[in-house]
C-alpha atoms as one frame of an Amber mdcrd trajectory, in Angstrom:
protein
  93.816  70.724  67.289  94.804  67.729  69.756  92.814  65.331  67.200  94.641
  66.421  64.735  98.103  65.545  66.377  97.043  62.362  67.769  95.679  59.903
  65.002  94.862  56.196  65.186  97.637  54.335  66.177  99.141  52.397  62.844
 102.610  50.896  61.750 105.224  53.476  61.855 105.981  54.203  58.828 103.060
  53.278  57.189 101.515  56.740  55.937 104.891  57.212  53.791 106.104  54.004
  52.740 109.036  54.034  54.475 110.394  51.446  57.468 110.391  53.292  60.256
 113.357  52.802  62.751 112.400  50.425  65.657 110.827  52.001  68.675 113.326
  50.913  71.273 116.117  51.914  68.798 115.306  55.680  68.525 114.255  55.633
  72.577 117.559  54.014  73.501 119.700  56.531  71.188 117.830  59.383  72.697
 118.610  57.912  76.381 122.115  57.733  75.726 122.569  61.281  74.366 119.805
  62.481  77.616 122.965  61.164  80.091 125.338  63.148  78.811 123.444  66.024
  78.637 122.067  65.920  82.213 125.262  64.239  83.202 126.889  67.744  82.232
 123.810  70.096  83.477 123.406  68.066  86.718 127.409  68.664  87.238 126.457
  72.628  86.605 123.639  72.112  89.291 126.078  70.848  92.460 126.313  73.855
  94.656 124.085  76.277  92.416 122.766  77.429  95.434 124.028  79.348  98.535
 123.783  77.341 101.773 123.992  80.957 103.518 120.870  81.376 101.805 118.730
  78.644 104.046 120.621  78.410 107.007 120.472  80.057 110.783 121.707  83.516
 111.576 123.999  82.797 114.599 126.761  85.573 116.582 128.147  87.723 114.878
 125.966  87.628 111.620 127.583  83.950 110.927 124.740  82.238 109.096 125.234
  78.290 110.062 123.192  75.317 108.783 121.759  75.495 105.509 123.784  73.599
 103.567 120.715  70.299 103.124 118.152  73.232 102.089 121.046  74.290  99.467
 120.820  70.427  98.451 117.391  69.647  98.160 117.313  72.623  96.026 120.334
  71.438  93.790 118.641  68.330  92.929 115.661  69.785  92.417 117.094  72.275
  89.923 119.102  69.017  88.767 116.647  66.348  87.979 114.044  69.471  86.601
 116.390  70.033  83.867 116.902  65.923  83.394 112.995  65.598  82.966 113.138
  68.279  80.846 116.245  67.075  78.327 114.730  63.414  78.157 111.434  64.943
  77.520 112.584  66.079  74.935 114.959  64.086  73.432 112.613  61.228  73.744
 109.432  63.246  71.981 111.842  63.739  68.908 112.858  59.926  68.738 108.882
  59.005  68.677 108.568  61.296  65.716 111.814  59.535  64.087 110.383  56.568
  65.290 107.040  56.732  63.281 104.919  59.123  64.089 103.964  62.365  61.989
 106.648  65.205  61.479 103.268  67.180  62.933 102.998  65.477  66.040 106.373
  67.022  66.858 104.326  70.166  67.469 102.880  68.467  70.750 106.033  66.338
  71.967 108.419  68.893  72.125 106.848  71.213  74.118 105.272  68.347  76.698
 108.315  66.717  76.991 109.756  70.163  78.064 107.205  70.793  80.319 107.361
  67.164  82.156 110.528  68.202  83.123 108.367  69.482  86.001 107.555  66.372
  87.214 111.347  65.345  88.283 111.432  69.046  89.911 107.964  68.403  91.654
 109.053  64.999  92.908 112.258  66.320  94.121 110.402  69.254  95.990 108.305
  66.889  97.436 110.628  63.920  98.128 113.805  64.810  99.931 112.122  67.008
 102.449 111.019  64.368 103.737 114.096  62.385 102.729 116.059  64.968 105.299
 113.590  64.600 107.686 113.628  61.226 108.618 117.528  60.195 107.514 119.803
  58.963 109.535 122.978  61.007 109.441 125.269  58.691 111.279 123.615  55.000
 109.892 122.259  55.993 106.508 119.134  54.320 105.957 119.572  52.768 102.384
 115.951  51.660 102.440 114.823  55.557 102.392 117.448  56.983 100.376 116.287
  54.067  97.720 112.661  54.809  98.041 113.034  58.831  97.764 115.171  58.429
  94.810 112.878  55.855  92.974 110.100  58.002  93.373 111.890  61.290  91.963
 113.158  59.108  88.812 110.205  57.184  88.452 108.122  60.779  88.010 111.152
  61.900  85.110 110.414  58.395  83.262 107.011  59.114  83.488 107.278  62.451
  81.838 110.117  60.594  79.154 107.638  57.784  78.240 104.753  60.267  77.779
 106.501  62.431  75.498 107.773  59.489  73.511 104.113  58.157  73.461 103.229
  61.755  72.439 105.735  61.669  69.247 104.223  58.479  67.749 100.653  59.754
  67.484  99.881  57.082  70.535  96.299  56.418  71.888  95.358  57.345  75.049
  95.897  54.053  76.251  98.810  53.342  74.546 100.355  56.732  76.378  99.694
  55.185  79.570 101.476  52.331  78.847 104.575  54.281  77.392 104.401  56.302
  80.782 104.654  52.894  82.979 107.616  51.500  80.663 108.851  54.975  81.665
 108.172  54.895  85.530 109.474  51.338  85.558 112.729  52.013  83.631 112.994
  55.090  85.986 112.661  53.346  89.053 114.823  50.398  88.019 117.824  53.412
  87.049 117.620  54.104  90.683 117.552  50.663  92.273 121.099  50.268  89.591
 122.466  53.202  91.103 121.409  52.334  94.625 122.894  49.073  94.683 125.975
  49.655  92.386 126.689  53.005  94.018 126.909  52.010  97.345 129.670  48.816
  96.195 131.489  50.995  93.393 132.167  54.672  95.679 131.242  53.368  99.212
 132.729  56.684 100.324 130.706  58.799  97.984 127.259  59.583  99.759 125.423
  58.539  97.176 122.342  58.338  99.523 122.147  62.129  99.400 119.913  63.406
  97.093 123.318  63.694  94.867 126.735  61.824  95.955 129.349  63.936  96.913
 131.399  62.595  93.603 130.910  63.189  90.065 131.692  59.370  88.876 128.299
  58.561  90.823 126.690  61.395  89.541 126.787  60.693  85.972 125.887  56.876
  87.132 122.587  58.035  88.133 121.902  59.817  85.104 122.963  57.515  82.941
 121.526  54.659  84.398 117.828  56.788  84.901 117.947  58.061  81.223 118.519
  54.864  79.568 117.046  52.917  81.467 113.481  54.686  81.584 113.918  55.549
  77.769 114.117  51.596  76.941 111.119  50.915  78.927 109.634  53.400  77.394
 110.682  52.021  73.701 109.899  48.371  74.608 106.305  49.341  74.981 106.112
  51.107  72.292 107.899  48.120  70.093 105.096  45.767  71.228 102.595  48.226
  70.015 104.571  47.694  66.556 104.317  44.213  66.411
């Protein structure tokens, strides 16, 4: 079946007659509408989980601590459900884009499924992240790192279901999945730097700020950022 969905890559378009829209076009609409709608379920995410839940018994049955475990597992739950909505948002554009209606049978459900890789990252990352911060300080350097590694794994998963929806080559996915990663990665330097000037009181070096302005910065900047580089790649392939 996999053959079937993934054919020689060709000008979009070509198989119908039509002129396909531009490959950065579709990606870049599709980023726009992903940050609003993991703007709005990263906002439902914040405090999803119960700090009593991963904290300390102490006297008297008071549970204390618990509230970074609640966290990590808020942006986990958070930036899951981003790698999941660009997914898919971005598989449909690379069927709008050029590929064939049938290749929306593989994108959709992979660019559901990469959503995994944002949870994964996240799961993996700010453990670590916690373990080594400074609480007093901050340590921009790590906060930067951790967070360019968790959206650098939900470009990935963006590019490759864009790749996916134009009946790509293998090696043309792989490329579509580093315009991705690097569009990810350059979301979270944006919101790194311009974070830290714009809401200097906001925490954004937590694995979400404590404000919802910054919030919807990251995802914004992530989502169309990582669904250009995505699209760029793929609009070289066109020409």
């Amino acid at each position: 079946m996999l053959p079937d969905l993934i054919e020689p890559a060709s000008t979009p378009g070509a198989r119908s007659g039509r002129v396909g829209i531009p490959a950065w076009t579709a990606a870049l609409a599709a980023g726009v509408l992903a940050a609003g709608l993991t703007g709005a379920a990263g906002e439902a995410s914040v405090g999803y989980f119960d700090p009593r839940a991963y904290g300390t018994p102490g006297t008297a049955g008071v549970v204390t601590g618990g509230s970074e475990g609640a966290m990590i597992r808020d942006a986990t739950l958070a930036y899951g459900l981003q790698g999941s909505i660009l997914g898919l948002l971005l598989g449909l554009a690379g069927v709008v884009a050029g590929g064939r209606a049938r290749a929306a049978l593989l994108a959709i459900p992979a660019g559901l499924l990469v959503g995994g890789l944002g949870a994964a990252a996240s799961l993996g990352l700010f453990p670590l992240w916690m373990r080594h911060q400074d609480p007093i300080a901050g340590n921009l350097t790590l906060s930067l790192l951790t967070h360019c590694g968790v959206w650098a794994a939900v470009g990935v998963g963006g590019g490759l279901a864009f790749g996916l929806g134009m009946s790509m080559r293998p090696s043309q996915l792989l490329r579509a999945a580093l315009g991705g990663l690097a569009g990810g990665a350059l979301g979270a330097a944006t919101y790194e730097i311009v974070g830290s000037l714009a809401f200097p009181v906001a925490q954004t070096g937590l694995p979400y700020a404590s404000e919802a302005a910054p919030r919807f910065l990251a995802h914004a900047a992530v989502d169309i950022l990582a669904a250009l580089g995505a699209g760029l790649v793929a609009s070289s392939r066109e020409s």
